[in-house]
N, C-alpha and C positions, 0 to 999 in steps of 0.2 A: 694542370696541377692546381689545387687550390691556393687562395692567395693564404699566408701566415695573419691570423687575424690581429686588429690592431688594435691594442690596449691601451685605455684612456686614465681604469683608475685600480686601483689593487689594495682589496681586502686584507687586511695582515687579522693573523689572526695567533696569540700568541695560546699556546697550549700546554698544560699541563695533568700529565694523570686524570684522561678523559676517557677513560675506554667507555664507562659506563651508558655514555651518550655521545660518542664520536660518530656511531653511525650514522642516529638523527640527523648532527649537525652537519655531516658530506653531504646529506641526500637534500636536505633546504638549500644549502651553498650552491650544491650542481644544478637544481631545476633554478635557482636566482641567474647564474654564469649564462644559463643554457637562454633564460628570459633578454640576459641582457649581456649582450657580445660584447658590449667594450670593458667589462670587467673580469678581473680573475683574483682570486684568492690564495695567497701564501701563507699554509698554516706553519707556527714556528714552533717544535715539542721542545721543552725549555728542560732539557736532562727526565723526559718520563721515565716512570721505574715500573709502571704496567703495563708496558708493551703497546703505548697507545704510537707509539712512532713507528714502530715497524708494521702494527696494521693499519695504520694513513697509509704510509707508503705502498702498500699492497692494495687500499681502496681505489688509489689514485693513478696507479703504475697506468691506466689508461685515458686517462683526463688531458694529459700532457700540459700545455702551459698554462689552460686555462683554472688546475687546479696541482699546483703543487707543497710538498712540503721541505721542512728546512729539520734539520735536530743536530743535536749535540748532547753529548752522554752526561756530560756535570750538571746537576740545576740549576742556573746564577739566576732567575727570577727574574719574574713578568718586565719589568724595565730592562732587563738586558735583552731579554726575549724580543719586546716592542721593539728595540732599538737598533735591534740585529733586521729587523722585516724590514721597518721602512728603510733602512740604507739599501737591502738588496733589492726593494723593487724598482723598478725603472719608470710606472706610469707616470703624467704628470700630476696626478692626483692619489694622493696615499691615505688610506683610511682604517683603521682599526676598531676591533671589537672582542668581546668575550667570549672563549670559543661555546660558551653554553648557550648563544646567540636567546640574552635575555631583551637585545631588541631586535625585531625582525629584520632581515637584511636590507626589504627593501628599503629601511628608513635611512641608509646610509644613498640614499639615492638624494634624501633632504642635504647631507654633508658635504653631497657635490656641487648642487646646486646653489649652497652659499657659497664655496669656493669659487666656482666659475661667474657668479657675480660679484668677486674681487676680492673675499678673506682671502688671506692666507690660512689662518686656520678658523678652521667651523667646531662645535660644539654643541652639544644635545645639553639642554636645560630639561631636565625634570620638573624644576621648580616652578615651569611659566605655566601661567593659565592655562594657555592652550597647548599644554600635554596633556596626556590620558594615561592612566594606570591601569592595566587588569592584574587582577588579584584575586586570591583565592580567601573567602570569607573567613579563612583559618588564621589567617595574616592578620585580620584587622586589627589585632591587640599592639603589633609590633610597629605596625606602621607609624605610626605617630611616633613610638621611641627613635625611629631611625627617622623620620624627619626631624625629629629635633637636631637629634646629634649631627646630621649632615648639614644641617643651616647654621648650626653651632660653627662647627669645624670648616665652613667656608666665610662667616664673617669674620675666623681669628684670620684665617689666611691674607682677606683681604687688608686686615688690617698691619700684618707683618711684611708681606710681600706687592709687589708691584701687579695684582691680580685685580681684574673686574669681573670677571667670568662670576656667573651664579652658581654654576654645577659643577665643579673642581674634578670631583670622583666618577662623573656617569662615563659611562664602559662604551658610549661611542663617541670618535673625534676622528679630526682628518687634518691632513695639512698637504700643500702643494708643494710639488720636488723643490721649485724656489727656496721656500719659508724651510723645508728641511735641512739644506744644502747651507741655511746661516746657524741655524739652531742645531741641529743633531751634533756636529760636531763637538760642541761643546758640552754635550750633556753627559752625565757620566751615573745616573741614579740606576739601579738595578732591580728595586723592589717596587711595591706598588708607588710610593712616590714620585712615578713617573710622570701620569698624568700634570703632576702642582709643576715639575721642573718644564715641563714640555710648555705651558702656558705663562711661567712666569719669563723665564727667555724670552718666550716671543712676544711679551709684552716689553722687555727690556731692550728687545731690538727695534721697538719699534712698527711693530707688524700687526697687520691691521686681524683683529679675532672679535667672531660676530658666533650666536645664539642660533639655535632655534629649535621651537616645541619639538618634543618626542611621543611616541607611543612606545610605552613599557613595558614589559611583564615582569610584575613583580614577584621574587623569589627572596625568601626571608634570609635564605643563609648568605647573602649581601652582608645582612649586620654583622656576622660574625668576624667578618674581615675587618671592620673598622671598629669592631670593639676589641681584638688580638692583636692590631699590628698600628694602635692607635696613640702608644708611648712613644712606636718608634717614629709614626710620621710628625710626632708634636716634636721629637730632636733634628729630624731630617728639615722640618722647616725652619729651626733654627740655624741649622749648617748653612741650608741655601742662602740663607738672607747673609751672613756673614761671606757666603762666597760670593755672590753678588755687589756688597757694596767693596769688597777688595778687587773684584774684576772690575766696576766703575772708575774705582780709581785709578786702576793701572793703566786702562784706557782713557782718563783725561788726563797722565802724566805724559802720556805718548801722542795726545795730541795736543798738546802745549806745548812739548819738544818740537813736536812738528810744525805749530804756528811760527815759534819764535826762530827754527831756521830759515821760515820762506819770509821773518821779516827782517832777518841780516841781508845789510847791504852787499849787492856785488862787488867784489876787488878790481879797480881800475887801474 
């Protein structure tokens, strides 16, 4: 009988109302699993209303573990989606991407390899030198709009929250079961402000988060996301910073409680 193979790192892939190009994306995913045995892919359909979860599941009904899916009928959005995958995968390496795989899969092969050299969490930079963009000549007018705004929107970050990371929004990152097992449970964002919550945690925890160049393809309707849902991530990161310096404090009142019992003398 063969041996059950053994998975080292797991694709999450959170999904919404994809029918239009769900197939593509099986058929890259499957020959990527099929290239490389110790990964497998859990795509998550986050309440689809086009039927794109029950034809995953008919794509996949013979993949078995190397490519499965997860859904649930309400929408609660991309962060609840992400957040729901990496808790049920088991590898020790958990990595996420967009299911319209605008960076090729195998570049999450880079994600692992910063990880298994000591992140905790790894990160695609757009911004470094040595990444590469392909783009479609049609694009050129926008790009520069959405480089502004994305350099814009990561130096306020930096300056409000506990972030170093240069690429806050790019669609691939990874984190090891460790680093999820302190951070996930705390994390509670449902929309796209998952990402800033995911990296500012674990910079509050402590945990070590390292960069590295990507290859991109670029797709314009990117901007529309953070030109639509750009009021709300300017209030969400003011929430987080207010929950953040109230969880700081409740954890140095609890370990100042806990200093000052271990320096009560013992009763003789």
């Amino acid at each position: 009988m063969d041996a059950k193979p053994s998975y080292r790192s797991t694709l999450v892939v959170p999904t919404y109302n994809a029918m239009a190009f769900i197939d593509a994306t099986v058929v890259r995913l499957r020959r990527f699993v099929a290239e490389h045995l110790d990964w497998c892919v859990l795509f998550v359909c986050d309440g689809c209303s086009d039927g794109t979860a029950e034809h995953l599941a008919g794509l996949l009904q013979n993949d078995g573990d190397a490519m499965k899916v997860e859904s649930y009928v309400r929408n609660r959005g991309k962060g609840y989606a992400l957040r729901l995958g990496l808790t049920q995968a088991i590898t020790p390496f958990r990595v996420f991407t967009d299911v319209d795989l605008a960076y090729d899969p195998d570049e999450a092969l880079k994600i692992v390899s910063v990880l298994e050299s000591g992140a905790d969490v790894a990160v695609v930079n757009r911004a470094s030198p040595e990444s590469c963009f392909l783009i479609s000549p049609r694009d050129f007018p926008n790009i520069y709009r959405r480089h502004l705004m994305s350099r814009s929107f990561n130096w306020w970050l930096r300056q409000v929250l506990p972030i170093k990371i240069l690429d806050t929004q790019a669609g691939l990152k990874g984190v090891t079961a460790a680093a999820w097992q302190i951070v996930g449970p705390k994390m509670n964002c449902d929309g796209f402000f998952v990402d800033v919550e995911l990296l500012a945690r674990a910079q509050v925890e402590g945990l070590v988060l390292r960069e590295t160049p990507i290859v991109f393809r670029y797709a314009d309707p990117t901007t529309v996301r953070m030109v639509r849902h750009g009021g709300q991530m300017f209030l969400d990161t003011l929430r987080l910073r207010r929950k953040l310096h109230q969880e700081m404090k409740e954890r140095r009142k609890v370990e100042s409680a806990a200093g000052d019992r271990r320096a009560m003398p013992m009763n003789t």
